[in-house]
Kinemage of the C-alpha trace (Angstrom):
@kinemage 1
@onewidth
@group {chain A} dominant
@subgroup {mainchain}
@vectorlist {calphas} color= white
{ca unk a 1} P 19.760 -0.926 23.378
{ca unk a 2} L 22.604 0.598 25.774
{ca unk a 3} L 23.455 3.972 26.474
{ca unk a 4} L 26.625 5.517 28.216
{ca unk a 5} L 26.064 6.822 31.850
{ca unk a 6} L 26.747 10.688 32.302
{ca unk a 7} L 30.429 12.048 32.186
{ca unk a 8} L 30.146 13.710 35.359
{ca unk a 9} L 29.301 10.880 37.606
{ca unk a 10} L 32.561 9.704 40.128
{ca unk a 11} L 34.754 7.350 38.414
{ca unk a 12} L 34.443 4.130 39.087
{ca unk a 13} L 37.029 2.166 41.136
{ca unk a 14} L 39.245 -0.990 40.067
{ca unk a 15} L 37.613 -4.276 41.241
{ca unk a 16} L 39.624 -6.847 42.444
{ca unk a 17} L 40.707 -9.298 39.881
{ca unk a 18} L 39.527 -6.990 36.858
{ca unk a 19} L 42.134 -5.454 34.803
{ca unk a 20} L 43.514 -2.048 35.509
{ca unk a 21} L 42.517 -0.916 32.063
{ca unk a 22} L 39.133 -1.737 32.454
{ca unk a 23} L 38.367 1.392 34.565
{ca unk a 24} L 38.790 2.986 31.728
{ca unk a 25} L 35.945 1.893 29.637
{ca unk a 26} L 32.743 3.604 29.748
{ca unk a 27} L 30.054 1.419 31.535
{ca unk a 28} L 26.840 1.205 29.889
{ca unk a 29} L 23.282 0.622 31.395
{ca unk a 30} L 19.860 -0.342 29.225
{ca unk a 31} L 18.579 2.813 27.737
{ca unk a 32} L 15.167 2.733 29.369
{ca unk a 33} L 17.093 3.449 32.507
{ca unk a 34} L 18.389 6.705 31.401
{ca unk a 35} L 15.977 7.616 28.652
{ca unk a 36} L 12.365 7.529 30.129
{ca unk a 37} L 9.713 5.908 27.925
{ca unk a 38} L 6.639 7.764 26.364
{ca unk a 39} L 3.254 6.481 26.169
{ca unk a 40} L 1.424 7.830 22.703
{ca unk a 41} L -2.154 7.196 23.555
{ca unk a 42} L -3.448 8.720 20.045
{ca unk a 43} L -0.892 6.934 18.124
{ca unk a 44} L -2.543 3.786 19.929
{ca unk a 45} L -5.892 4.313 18.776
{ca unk a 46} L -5.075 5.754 15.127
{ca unk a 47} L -3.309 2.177 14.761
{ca unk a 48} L -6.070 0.184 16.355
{ca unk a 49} L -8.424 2.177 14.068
{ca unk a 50} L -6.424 1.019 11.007
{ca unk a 51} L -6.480 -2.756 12.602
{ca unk a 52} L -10.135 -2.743 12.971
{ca unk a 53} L -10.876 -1.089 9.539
{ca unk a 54} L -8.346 -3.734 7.864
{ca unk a 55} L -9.985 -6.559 9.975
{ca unk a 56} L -13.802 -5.489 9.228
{ca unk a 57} L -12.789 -5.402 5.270
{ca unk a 58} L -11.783 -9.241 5.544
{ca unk a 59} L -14.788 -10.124 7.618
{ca unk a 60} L -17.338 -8.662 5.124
{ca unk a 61} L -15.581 -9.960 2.062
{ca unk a 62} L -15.936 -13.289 3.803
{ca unk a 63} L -19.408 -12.936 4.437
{ca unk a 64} L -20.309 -11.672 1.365
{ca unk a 65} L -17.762 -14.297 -0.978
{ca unk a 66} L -16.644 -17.944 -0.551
{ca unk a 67} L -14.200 -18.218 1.906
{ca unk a 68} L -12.014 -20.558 -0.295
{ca unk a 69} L -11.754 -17.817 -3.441
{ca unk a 70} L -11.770 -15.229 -0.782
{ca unk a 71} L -8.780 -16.264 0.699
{ca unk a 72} L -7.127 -16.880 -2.410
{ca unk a 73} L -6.935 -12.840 -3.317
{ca unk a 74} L -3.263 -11.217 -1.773
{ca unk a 75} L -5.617 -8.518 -0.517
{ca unk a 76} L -6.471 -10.662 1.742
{ca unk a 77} L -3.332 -11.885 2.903
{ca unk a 78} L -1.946 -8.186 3.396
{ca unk a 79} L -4.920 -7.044 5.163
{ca unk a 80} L -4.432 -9.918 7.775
{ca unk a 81} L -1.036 -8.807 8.178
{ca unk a 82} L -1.960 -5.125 8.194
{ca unk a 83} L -4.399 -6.238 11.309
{ca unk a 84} L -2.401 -8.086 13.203
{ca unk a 85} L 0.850 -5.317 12.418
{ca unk a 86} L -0.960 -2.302 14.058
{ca unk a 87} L -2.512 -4.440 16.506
{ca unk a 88} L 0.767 -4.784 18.337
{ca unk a 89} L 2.127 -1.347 17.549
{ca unk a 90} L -0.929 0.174 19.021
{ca unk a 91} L -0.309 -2.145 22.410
{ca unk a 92} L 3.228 -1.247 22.336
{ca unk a 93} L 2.187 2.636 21.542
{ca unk a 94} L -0.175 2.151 24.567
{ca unk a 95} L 1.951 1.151 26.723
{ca unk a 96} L 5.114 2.600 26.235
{ca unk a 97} L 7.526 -0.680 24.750
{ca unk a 98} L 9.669 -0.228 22.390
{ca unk a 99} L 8.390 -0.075 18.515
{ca unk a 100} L 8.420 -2.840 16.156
{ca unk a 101} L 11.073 -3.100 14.069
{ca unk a 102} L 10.970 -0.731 10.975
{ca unk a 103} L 11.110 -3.368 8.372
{ca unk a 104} L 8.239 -4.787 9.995
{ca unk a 105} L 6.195 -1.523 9.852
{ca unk a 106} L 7.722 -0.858 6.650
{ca unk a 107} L 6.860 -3.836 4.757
{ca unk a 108} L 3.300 -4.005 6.049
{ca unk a 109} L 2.752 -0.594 4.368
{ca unk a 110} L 4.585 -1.983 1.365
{ca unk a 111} L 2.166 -5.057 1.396
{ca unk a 112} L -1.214 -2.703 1.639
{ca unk a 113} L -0.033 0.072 -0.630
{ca unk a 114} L 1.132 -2.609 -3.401
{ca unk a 115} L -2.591 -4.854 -2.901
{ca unk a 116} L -3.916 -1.165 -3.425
{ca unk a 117} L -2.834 -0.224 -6.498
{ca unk a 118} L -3.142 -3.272 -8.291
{ca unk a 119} L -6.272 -3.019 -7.712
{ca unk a 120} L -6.963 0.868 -8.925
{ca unk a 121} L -4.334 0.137 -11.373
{ca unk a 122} L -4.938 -2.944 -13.205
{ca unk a 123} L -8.205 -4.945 -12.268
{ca unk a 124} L -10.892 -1.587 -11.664
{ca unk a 125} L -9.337 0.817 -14.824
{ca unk a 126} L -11.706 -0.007 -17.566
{ca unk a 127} L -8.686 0.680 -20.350
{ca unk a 128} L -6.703 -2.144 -18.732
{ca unk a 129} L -6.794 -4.989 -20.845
{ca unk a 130} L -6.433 -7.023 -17.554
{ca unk a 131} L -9.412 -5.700 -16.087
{ca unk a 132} L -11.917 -7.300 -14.226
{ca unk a 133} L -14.848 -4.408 -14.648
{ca unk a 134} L -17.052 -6.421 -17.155
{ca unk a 135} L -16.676 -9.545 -15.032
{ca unk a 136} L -18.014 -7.625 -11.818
{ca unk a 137} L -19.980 -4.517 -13.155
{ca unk a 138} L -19.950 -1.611 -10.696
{ca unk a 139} L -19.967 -2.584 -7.059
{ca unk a 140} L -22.851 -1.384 -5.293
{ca unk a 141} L -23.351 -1.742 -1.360
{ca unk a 142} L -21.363 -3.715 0.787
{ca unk a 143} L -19.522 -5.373 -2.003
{ca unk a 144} L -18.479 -1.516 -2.665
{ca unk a 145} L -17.997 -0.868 1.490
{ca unk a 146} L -15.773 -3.719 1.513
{ca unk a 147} L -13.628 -2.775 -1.611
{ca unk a 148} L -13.293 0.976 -0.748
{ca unk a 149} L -12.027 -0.789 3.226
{ca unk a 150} L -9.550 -3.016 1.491
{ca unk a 151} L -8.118 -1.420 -1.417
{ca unk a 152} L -8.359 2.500 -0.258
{ca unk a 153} L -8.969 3.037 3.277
{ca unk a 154} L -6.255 0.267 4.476
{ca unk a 155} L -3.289 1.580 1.887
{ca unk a 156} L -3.970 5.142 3.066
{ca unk a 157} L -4.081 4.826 6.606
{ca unk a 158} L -0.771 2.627 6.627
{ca unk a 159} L 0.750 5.153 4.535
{ca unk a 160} L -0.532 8.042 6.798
{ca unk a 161} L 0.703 6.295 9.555
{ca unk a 162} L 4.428 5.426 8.019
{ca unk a 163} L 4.943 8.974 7.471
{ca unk a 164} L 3.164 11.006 10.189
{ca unk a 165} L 3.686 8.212 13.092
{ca unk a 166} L 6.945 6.009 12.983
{ca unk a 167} L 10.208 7.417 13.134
{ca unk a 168} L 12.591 6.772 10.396
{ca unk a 169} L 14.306 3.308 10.507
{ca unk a 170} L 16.678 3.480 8.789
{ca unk a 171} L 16.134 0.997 6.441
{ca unk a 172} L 18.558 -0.635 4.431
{ca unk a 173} L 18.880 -1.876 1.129
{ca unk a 174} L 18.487 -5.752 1.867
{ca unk a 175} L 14.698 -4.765 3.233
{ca unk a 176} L 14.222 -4.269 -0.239
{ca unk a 177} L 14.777 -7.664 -1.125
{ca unk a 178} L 12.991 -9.392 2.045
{ca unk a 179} L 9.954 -7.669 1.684
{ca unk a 180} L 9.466 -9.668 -1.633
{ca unk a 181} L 9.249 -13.415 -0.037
{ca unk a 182} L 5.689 -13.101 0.899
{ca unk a 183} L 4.650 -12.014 -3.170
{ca unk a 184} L 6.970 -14.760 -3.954
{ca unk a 185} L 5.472 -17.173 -1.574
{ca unk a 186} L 2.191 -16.379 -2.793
{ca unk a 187} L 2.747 -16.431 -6.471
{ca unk a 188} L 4.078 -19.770 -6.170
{ca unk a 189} L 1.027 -20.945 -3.264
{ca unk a 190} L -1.239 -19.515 -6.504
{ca unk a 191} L -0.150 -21.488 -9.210
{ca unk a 192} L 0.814 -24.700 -7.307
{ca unk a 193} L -3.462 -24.659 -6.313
{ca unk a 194} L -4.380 -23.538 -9.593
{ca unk a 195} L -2.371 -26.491 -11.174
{ca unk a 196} L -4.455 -28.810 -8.172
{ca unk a 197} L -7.903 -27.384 -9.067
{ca unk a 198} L -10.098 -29.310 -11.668
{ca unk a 199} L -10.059 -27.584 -15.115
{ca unk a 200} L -13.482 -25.319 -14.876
{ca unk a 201} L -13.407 -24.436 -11.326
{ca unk a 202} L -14.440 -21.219 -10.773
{ca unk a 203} L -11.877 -18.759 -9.948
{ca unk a 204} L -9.346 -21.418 -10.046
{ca unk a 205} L -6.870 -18.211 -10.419
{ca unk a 206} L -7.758 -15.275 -8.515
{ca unk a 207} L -5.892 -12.714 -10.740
{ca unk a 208} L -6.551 -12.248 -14.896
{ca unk a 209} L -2.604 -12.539 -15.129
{ca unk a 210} L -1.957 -15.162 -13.159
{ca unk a 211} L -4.581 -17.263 -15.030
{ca unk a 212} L -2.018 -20.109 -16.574
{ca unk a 213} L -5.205 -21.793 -18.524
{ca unk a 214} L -5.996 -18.430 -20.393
{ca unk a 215} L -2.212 -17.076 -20.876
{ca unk a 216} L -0.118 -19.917 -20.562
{ca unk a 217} L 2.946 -20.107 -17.651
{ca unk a 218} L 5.238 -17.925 -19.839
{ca unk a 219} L 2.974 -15.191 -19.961
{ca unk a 220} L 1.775 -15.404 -16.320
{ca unk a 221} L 5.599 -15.757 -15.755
{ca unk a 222} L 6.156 -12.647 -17.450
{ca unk a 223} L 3.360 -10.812 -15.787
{ca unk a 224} L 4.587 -12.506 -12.346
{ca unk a 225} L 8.052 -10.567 -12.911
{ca unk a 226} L 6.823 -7.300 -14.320
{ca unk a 227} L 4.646 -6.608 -10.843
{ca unk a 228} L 7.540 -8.089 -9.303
{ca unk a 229} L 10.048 -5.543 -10.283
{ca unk a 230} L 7.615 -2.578 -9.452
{ca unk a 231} L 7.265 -4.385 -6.318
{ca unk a 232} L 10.739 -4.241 -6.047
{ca unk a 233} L 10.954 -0.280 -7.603
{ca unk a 234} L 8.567 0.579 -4.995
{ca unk a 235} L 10.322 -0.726 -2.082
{ca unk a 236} L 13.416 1.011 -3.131
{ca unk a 237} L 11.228 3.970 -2.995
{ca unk a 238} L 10.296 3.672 0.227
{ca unk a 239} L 14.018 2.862 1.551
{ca unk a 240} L 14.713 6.217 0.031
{ca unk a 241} L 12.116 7.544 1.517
{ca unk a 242} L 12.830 6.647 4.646
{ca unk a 243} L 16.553 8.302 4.533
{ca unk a 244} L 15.236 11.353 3.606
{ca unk a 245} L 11.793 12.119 5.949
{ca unk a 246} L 11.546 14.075 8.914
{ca unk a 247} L 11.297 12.549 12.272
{ca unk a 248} L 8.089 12.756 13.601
{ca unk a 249} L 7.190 15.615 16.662
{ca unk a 250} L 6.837 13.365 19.769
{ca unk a 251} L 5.393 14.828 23.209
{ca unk a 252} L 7.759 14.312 25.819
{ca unk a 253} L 7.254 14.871 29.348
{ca unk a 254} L 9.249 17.762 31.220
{ca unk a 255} L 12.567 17.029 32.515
{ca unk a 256} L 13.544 17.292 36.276
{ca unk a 257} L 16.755 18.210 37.006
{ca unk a 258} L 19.209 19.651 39.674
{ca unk a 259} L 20.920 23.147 38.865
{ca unk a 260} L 23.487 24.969 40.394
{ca unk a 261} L 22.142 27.739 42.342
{ca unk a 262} L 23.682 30.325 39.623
{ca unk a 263} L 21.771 29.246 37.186
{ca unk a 264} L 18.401 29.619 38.810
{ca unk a 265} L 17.912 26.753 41.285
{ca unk a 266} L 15.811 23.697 40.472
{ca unk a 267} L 14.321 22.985 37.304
């Protein structure tokens, strides 16, 4: 990232062997030497807070479950990434680098928000007729602690911090798109071990609608592509979104600069 030095400063003169013409284009230095950078110490720890949180739901789920059918649930997946995502935005928060990339932070909330709702959705609303209530019952304890972590605290924290935190890409259209090759990836990791897995194995399909010995690949298919274009729908949303939002109040530190004497001296 470049940024043009100040009109006022001396022009430059010719250097031997460069072009006459040359002079007149405007040099440019890296931006952190005109632009200072800012630490945001409470951005840091809000976004370690939502690491820790996401990384102490997939602990206890894998101290509570199997790790082999824990593992197997997209929550799980998108809670790693949620950890290790706001681990290195709260070090670059910390100390003052540049953010990560906004399809990066984008799709992260994307992954946590989606994993969220699916779950509130589909597989805990009792009038679903993919629900997984009467399998499970009503959690109680940590089994609850570790749900509420994963599927509530995690998708509202990201969100929280998407809008409240991180400056406004933009994104563009094609983020849309991208963001989909990790569902993709994992829809096709899912069925490839459920087609590997004995017949009888329990939890050989970690999802109702992805279960190909209950529905059949068609149907699972069809479900795969229905979630897939609300996937989709959603990240539109959030391209939108992110066009339209307010930028974020940042602290900045006061400038010091050199007045002319008319206009009150230094500053």
């Amino acid at each position: 990232m470049t940024a043009p030095l100040p009109a006022d400063i001396p022009d430059i003169p010719v250097l031997p062997g460069v072009a006459a013409n040359a002079a007149a284009i405007v040099p440019v230095v890296p931006a952190d030497a005109v632009v200072p950078r800012v630490r945001r110490p409470l951005v840091a720890v809000f976004r370690l807070l939502v690491a820790l949180t996401a990384a102490a739901g997939v602990t206890l789920a894998l101290v509570l479950g199997t790790p082999t059918r824990v593992t197997s649930h997209f929550t799980i997946l998108s809670s790693v990434v949620v950890a290790a995502v706001f681990t290195a935005s709260a070090w670059r928060a910390w100390t003052a680098r540049r953010p990560l990339p906004p399809s990066v932070t984008a799709g992260t909330m994307l992954y946590a928000v989606g994993a969220g709702l699916v779950q509130h959705v589909i597989l805990a609303n009792g009038s679903s007729a993919l629900s997984i209530t009467g399998d499970t019952g009503t959690l109680t304890g940590w089994p609850a602690l570790t749900n509420q972590l994963l599927h509530t605290a995690v998708p509202v924290m990201a969100v929280v911090d998407w809008f409240l935190l991180t400056r406004p890409g933009p994104l563009r259209l094609h983020s849309a798109a991208t963001w989909l090759v990790l569902p993709a990836a994992y829809l096709a990791f899912t069925l490839a071990r459920g087609a590997l897995l004995p017949a009888g194995t329990q939890a050989r399909y970690p999802y109702p609608f992805l279960d190909v010995s209950r529905h059949g690949y068609v149907e699972v298919l069809g479900n795969a592509t229905v979630l897939g274009l609300a996937c989709y729908g959603l990240a539109l949303l959030l391209v939108a979104l992110d066009h339209i939002r307010p930028v974020p109040r940042r602290h900045r530190p006061p400038e010091n600069r050199i007045s002319s004497p008319a206009t009150g001296g230094l500053k």
